[in-house]
mmCIF file of the N, C-alpha and C atoms, coordinates in Angstrom:
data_MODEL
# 
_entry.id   MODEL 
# 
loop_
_atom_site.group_PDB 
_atom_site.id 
_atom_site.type_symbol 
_atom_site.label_atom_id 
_atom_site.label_alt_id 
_atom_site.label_comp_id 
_atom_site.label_asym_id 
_atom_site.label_entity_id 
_atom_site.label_seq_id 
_atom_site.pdbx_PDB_ins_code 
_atom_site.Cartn_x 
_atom_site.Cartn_y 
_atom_site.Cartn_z 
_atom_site.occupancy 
_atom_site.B_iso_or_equiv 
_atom_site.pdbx_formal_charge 
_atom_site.auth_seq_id 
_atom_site.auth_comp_id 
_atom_site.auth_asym_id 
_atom_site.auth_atom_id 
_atom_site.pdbx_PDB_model_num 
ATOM 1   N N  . UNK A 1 1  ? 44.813 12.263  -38.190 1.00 0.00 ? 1  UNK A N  1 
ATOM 2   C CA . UNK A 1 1  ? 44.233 11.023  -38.656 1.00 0.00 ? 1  UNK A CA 1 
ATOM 3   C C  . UNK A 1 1  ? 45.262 10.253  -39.484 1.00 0.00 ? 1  UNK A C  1 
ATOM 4   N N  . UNK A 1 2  ? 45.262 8.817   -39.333 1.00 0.00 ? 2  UNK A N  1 
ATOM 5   C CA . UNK A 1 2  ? 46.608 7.861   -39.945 1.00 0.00 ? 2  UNK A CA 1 
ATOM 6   C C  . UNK A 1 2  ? 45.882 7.875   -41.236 1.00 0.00 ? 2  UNK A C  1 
ATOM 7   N N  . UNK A 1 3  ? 46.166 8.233   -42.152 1.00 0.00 ? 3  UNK A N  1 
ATOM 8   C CA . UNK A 1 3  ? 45.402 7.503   -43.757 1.00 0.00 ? 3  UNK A CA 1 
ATOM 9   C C  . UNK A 1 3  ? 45.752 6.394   -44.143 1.00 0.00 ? 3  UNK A C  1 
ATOM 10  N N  . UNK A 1 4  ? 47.245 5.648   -42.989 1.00 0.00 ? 4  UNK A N  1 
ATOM 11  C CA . UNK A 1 4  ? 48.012 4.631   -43.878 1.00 0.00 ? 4  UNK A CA 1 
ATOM 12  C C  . UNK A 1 4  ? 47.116 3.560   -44.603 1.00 0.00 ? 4  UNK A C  1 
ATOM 13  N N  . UNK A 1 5  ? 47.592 2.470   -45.646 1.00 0.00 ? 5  UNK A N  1 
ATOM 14  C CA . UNK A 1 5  ? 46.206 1.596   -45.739 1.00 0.00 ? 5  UNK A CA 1 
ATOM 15  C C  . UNK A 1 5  ? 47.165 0.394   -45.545 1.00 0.00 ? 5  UNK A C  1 
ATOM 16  N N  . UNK A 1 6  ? 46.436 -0.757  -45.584 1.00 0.00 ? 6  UNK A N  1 
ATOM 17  C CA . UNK A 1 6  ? 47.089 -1.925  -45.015 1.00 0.00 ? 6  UNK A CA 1 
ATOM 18  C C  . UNK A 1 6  ? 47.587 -2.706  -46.187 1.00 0.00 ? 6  UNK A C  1 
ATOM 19  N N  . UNK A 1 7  ? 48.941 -2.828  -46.610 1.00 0.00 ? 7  UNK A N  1 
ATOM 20  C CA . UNK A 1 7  ? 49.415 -3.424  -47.907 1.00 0.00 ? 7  UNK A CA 1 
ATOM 21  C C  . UNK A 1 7  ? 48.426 -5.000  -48.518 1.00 0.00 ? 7  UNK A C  1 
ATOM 22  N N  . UNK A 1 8  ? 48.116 -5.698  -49.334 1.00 0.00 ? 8  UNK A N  1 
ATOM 23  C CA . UNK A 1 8  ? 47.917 -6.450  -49.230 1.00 0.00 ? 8  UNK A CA 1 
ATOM 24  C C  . UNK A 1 8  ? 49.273 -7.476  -50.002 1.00 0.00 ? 8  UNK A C  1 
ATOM 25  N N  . UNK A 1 9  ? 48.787 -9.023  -50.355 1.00 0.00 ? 9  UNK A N  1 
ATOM 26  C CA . UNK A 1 9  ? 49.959 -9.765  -50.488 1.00 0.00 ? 9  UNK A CA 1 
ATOM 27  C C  . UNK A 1 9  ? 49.050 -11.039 -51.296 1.00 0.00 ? 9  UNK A C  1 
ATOM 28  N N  . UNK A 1 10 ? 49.241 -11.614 -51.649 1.00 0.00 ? 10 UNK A N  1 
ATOM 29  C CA . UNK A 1 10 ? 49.119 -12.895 -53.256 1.00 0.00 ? 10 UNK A CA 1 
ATOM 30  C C  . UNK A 1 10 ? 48.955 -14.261 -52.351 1.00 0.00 ? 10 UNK A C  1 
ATOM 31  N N  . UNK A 1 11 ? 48.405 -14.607 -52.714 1.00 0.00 ? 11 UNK A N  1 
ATOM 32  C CA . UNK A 1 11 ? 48.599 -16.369 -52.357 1.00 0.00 ? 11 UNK A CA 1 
ATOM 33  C C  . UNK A 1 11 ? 48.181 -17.298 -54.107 1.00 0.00 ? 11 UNK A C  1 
ATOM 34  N N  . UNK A 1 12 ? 49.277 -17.768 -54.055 1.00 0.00 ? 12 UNK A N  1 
ATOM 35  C CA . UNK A 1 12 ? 49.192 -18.843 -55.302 1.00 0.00 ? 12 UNK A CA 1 
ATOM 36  C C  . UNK A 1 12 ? 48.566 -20.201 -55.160 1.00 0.00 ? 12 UNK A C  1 
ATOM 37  N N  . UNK A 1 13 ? 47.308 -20.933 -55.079 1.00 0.00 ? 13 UNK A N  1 
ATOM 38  C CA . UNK A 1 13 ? 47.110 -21.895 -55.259 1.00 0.00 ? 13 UNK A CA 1 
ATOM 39  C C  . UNK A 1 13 ? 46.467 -22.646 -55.880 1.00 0.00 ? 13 UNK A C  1 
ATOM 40  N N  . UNK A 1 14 ? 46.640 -24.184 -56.039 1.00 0.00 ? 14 UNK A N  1 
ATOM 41  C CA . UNK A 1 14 ? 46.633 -25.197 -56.840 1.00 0.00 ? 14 UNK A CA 1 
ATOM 42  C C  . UNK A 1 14 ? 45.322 -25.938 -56.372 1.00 0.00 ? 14 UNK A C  1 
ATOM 43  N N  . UNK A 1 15 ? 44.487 -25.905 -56.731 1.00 0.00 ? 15 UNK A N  1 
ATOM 44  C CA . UNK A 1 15 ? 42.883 -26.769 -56.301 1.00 0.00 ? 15 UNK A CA 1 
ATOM 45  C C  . UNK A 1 15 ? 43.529 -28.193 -56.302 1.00 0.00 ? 15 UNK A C  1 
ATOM 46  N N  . UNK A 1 16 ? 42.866 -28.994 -55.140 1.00 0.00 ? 16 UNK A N  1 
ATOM 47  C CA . UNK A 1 16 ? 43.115 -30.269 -55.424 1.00 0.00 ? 16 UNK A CA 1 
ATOM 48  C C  . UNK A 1 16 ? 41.535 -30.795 -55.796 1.00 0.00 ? 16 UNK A C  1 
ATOM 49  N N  . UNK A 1 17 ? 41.375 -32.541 -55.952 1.00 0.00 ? 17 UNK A N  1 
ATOM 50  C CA . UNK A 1 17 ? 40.811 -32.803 -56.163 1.00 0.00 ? 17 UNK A CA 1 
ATOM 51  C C  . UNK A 1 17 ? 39.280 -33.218 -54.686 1.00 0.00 ? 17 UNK A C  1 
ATOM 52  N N  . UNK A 1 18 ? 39.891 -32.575 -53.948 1.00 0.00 ? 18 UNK A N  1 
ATOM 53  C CA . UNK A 1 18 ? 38.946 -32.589 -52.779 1.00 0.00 ? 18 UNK A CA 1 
ATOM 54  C C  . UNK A 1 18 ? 37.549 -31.925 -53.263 1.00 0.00 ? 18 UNK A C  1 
ATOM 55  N N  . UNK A 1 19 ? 36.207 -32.623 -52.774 1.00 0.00 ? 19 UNK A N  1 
ATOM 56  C CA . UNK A 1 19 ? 35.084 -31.946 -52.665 1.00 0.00 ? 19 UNK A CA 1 
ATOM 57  C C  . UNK A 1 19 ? 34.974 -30.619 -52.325 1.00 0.00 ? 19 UNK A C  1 
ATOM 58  N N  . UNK A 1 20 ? 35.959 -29.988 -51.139 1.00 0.00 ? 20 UNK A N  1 
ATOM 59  C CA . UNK A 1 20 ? 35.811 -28.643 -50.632 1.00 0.00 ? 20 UNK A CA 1 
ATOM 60  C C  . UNK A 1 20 ? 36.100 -27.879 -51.182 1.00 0.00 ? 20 UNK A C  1 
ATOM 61  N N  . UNK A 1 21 ? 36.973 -28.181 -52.265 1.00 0.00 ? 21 UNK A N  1 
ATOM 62  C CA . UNK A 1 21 ? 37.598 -27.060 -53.383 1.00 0.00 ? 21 UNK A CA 1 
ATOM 63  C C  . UNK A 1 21 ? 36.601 -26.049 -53.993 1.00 0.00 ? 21 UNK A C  1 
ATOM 64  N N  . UNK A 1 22 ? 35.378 -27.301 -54.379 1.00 0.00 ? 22 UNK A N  1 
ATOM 65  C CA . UNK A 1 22 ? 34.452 -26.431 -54.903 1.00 0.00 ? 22 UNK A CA 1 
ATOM 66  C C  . UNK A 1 22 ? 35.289 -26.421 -57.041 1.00 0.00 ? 22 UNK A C  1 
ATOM 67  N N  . UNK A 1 23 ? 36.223 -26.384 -57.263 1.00 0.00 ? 23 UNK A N  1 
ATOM 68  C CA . UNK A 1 23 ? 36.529 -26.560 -58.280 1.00 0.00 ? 23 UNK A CA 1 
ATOM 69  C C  . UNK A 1 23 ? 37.506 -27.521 -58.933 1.00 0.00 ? 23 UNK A C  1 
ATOM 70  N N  . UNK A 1 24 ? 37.823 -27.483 -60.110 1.00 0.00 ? 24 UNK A N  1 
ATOM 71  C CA . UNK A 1 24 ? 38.272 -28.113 -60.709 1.00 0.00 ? 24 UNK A CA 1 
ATOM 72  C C  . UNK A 1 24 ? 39.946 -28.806 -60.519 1.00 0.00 ? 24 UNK A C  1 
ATOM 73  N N  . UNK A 1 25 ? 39.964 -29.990 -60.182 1.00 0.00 ? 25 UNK A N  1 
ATOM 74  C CA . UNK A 1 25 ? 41.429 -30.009 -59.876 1.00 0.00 ? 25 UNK A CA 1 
ATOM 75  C C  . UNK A 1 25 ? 42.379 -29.777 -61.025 1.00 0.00 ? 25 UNK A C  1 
ATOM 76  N N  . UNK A 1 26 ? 43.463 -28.882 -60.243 1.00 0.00 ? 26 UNK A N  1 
ATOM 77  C CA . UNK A 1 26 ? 44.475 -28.933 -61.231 1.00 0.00 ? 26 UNK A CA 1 
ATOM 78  C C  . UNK A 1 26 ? 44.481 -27.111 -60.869 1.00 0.00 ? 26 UNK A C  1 
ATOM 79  N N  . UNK A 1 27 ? 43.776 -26.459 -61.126 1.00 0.00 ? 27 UNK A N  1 
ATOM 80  C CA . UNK A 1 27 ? 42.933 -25.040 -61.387 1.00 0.00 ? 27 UNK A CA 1 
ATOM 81  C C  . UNK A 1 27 ? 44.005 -24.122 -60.489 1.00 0.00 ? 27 UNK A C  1 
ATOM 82  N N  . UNK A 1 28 ? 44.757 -23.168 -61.351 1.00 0.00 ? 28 UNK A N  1 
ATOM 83  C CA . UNK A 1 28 ? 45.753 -22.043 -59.969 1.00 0.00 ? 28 UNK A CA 1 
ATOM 84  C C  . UNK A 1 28 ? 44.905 -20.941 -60.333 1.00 0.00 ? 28 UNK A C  1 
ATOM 85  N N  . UNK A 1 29 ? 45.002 -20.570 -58.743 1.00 0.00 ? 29 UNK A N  1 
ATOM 86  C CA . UNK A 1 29 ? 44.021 -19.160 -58.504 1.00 0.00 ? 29 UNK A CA 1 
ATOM 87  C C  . UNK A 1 29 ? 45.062 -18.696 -57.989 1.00 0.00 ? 29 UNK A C  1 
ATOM 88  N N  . UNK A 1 30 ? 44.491 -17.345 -58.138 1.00 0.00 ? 30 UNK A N  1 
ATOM 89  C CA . UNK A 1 30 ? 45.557 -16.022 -56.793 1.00 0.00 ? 30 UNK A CA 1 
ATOM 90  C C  . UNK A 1 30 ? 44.839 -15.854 -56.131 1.00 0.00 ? 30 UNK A C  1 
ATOM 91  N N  . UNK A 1 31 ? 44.696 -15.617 -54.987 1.00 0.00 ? 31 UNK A N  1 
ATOM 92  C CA . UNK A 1 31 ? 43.842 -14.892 -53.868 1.00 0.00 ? 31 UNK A CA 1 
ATOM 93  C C  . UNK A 1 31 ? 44.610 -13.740 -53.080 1.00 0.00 ? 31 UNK A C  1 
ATOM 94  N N  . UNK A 1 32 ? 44.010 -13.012 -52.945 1.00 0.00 ? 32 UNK A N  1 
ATOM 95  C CA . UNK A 1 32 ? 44.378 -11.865 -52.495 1.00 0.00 ? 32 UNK A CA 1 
ATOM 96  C C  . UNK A 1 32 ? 43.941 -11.957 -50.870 1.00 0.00 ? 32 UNK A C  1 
ATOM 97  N N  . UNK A 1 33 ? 44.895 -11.636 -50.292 1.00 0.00 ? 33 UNK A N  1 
ATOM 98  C CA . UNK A 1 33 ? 44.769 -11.416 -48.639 1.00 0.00 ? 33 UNK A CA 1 
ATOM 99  C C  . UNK A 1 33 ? 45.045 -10.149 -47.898 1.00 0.00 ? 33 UNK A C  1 
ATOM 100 N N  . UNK A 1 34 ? 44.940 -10.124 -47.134 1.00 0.00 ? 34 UNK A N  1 
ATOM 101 C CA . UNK A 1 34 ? 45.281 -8.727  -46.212 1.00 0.00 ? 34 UNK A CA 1 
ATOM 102 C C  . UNK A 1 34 ? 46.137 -9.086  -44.670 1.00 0.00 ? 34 UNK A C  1 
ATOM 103 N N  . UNK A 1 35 ? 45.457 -10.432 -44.094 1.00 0.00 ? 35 UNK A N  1 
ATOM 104 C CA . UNK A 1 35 ? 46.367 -11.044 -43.183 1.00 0.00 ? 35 UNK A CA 1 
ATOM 105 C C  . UNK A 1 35 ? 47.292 -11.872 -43.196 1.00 0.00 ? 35 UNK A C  1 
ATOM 106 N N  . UNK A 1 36 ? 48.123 -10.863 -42.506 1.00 0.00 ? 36 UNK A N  1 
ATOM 107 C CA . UNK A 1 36 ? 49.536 -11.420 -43.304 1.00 0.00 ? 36 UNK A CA 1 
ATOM 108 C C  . UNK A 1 36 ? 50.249 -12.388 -41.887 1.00 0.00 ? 36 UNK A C  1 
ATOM 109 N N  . UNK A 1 37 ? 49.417 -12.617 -40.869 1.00 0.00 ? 37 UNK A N  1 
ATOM 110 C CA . UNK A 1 37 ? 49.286 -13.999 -39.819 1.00 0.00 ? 37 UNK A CA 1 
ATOM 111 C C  . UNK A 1 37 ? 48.353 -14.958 -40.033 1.00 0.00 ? 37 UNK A C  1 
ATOM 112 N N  . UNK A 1 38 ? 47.596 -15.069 -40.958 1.00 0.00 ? 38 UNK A N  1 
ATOM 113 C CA . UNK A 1 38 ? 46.894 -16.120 -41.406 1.00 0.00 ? 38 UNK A CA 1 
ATOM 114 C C  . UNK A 1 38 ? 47.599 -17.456 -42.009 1.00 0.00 ? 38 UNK A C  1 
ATOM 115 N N  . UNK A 1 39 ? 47.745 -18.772 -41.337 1.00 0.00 ? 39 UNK A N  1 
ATOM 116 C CA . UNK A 1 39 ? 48.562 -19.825 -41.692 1.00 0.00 ? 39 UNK A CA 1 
ATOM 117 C C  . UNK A 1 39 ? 47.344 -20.336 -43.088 1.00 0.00 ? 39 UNK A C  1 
ATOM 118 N N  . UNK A 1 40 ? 47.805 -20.554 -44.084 1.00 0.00 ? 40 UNK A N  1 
ATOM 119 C CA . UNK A 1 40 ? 47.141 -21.258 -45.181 1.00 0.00 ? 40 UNK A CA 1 
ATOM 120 C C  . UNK A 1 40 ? 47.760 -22.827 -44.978 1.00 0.00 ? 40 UNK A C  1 
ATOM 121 N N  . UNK A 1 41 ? 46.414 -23.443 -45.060 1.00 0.00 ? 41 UNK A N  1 
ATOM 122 C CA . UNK A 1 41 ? 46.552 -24.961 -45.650 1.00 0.00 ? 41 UNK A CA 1 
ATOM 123 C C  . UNK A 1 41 ? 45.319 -25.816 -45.721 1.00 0.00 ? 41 UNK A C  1 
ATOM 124 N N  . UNK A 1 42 ? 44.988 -26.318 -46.393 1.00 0.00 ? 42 UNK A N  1 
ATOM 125 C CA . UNK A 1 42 ? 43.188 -26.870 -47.040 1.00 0.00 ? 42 UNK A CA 1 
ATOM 126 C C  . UNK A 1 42 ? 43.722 -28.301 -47.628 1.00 0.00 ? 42 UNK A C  1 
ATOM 127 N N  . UNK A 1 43 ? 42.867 -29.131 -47.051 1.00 0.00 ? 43 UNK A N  1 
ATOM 128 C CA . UNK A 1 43 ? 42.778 -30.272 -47.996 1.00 0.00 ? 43 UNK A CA 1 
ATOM 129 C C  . UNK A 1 43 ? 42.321 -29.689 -49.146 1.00 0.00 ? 43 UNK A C  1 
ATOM 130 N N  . UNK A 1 44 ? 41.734 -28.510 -49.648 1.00 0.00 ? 44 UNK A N  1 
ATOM 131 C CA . UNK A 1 44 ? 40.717 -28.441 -50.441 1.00 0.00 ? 44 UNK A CA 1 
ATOM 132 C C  . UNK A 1 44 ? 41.909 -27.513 -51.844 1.00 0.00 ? 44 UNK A C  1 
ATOM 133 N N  . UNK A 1 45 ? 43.252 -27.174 -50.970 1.00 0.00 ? 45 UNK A N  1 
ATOM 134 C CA . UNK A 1 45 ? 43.963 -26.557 -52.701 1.00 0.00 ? 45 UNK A CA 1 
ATOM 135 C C  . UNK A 1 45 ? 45.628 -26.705 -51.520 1.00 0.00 ? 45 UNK A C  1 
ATOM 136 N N  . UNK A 1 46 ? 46.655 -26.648 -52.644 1.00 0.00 ? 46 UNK A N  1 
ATOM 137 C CA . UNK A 1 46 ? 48.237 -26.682 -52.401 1.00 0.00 ? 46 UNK A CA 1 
ATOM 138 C C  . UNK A 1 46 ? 48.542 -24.710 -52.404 1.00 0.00 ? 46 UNK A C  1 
ATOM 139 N N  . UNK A 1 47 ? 49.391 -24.849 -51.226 1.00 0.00 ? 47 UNK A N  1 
ATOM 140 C CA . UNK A 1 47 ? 50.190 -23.235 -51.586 1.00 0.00 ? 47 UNK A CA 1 
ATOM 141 C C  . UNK A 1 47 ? 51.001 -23.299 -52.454 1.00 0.00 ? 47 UNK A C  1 
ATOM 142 N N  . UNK A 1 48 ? 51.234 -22.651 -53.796 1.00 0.00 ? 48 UNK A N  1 
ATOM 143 C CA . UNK A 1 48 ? 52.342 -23.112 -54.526 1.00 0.00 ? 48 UNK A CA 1 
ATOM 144 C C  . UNK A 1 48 ? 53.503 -21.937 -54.277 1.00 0.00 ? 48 UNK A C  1 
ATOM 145 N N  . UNK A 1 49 ? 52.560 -20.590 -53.538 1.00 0.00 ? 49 UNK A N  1 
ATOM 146 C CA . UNK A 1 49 ? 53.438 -19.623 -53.205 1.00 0.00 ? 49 UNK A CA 1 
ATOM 147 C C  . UNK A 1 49 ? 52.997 -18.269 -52.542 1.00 0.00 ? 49 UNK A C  1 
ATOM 148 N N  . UNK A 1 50 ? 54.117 -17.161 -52.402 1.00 0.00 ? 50 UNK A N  1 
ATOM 149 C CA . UNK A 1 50 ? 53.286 -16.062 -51.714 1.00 0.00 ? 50 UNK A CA 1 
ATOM 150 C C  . UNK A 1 50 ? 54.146 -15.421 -52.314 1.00 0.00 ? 50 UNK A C  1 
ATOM 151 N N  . UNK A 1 51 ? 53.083 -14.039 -52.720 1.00 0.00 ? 51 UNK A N  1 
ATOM 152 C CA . UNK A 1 51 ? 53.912 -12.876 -53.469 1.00 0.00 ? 51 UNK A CA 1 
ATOM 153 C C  . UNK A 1 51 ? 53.679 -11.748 -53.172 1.00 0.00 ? 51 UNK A C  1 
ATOM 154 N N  . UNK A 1 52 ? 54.514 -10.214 -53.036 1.00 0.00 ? 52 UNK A N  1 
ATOM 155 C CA . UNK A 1 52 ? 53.764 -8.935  -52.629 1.00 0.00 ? 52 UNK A CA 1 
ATOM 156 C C  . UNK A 1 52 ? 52.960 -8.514  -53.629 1.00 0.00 ? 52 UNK A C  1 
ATOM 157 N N  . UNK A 1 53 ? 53.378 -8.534  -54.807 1.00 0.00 ? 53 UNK A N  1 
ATOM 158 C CA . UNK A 1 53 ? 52.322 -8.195  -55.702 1.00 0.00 ? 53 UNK A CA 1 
ATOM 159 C C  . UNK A 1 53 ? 51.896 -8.878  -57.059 1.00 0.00 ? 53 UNK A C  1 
ATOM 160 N N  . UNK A 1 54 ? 50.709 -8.681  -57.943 1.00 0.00 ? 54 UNK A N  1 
ATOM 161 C CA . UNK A 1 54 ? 49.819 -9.849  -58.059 1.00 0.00 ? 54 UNK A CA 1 
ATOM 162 C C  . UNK A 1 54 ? 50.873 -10.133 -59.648 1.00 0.00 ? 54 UNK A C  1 
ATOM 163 N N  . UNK A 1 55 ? 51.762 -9.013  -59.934 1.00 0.00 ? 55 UNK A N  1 
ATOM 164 C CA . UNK A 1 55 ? 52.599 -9.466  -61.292 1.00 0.00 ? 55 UNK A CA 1 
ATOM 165 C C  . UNK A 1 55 ? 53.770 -10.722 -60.515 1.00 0.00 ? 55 UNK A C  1 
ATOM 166 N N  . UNK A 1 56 ? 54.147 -10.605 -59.292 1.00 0.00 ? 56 UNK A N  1 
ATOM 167 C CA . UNK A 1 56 ? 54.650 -12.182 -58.918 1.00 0.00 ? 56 UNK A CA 1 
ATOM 168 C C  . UNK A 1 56 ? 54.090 -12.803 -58.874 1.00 0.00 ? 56 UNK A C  1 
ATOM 169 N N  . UNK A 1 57 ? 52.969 -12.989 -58.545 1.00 0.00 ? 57 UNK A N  1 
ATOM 170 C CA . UNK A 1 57 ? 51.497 -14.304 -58.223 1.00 0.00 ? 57 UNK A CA 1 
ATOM 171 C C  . UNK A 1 57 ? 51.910 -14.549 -59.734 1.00 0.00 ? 57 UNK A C  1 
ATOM 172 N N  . UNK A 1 58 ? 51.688 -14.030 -60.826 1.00 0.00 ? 58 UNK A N  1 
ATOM 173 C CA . UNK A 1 58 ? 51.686 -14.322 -62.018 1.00 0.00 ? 58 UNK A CA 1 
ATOM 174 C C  . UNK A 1 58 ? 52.604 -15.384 -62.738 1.00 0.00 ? 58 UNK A C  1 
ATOM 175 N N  . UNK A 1 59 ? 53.962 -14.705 -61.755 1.00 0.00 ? 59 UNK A N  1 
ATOM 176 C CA . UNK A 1 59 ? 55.419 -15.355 -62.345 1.00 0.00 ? 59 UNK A CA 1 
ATOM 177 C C  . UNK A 1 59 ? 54.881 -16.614 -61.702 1.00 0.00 ? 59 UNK A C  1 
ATOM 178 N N  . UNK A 1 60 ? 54.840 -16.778 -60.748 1.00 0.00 ? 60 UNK A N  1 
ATOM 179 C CA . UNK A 1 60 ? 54.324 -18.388 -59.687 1.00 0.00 ? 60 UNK A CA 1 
ATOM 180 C C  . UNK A 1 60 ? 53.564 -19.316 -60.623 1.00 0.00 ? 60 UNK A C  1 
ATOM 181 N N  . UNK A 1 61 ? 52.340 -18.861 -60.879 1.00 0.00 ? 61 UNK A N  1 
ATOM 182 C CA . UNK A 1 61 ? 51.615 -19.233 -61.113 1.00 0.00 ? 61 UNK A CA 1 
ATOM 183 C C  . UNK A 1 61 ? 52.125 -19.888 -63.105 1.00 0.00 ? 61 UNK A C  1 
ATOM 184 N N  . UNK A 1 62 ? 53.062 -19.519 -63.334 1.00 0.00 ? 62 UNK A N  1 
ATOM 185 C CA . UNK A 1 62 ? 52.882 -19.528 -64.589 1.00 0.00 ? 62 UNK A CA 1 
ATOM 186 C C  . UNK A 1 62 ? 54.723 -20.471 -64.509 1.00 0.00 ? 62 UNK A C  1 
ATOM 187 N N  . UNK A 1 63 ? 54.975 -20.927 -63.543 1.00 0.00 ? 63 UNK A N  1 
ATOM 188 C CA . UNK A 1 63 ? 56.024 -21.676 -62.741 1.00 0.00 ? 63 UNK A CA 1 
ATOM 189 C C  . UNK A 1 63 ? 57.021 -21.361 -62.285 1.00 0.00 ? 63 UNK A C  1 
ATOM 190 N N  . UNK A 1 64 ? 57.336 -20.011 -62.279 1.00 0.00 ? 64 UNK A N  1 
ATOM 191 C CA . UNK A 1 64 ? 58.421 -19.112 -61.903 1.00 0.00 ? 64 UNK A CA 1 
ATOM 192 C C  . UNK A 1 64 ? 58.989 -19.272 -60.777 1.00 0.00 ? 64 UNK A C  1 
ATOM 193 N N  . UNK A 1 65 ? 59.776 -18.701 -60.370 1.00 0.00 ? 65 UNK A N  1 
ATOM 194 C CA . UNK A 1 65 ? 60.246 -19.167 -58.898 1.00 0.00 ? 65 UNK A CA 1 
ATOM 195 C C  . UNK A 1 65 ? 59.559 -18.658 -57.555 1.00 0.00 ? 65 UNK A C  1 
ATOM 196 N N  . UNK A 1 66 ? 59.056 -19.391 -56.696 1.00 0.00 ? 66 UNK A N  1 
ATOM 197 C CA . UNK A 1 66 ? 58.274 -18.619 -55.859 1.00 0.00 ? 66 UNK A CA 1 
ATOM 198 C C  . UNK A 1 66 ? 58.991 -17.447 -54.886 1.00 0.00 ? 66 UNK A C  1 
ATOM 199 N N  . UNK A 1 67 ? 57.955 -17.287 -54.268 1.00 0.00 ? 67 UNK A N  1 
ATOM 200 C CA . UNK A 1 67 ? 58.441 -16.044 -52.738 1.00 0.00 ? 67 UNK A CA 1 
ATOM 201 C C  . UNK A 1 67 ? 58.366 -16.465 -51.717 1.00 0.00 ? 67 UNK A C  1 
ATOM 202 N N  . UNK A 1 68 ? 59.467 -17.072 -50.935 1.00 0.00 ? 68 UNK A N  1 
ATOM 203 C CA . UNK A 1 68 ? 59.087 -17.485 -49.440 1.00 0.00 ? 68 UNK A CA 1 
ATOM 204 C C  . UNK A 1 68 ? 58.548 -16.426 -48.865 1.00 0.00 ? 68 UNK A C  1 
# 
């Protein structure tokens, strides 16, 4: 049996002021993902970045240099 588990990876973003946001513009969240072929892009928030783990989301988020 494989036990491997599937890494996950950070997404940094910036709410815009769109209705779909659902929140506050301006507002950086991390979100946590698992698909790592999933294209991000929403009228509803900006990618400001992608990180392997959530202490880079942090650096991003707090204006650090991102992770292509």
């Amino acid at each position: 049996m494989n036990n491997s588990r599937i890494k996950p990876y950070f997404v940094v973003l910036r709410m815009t002021d769109n209705p779909l946001s659902g929140a506050t513009a301006g507002t950086i969240k991390i979100w946590k993902d698992y698909d790592d072929g999933y294209v991000w892009g929403s009228a509803a928030y900006e990618v400001l970045g992608y990180a392997d783990t959530y202490a880079e989301a942090k650096e991003i988020r707090r204006g650090g240099v991102a992770v292509p």
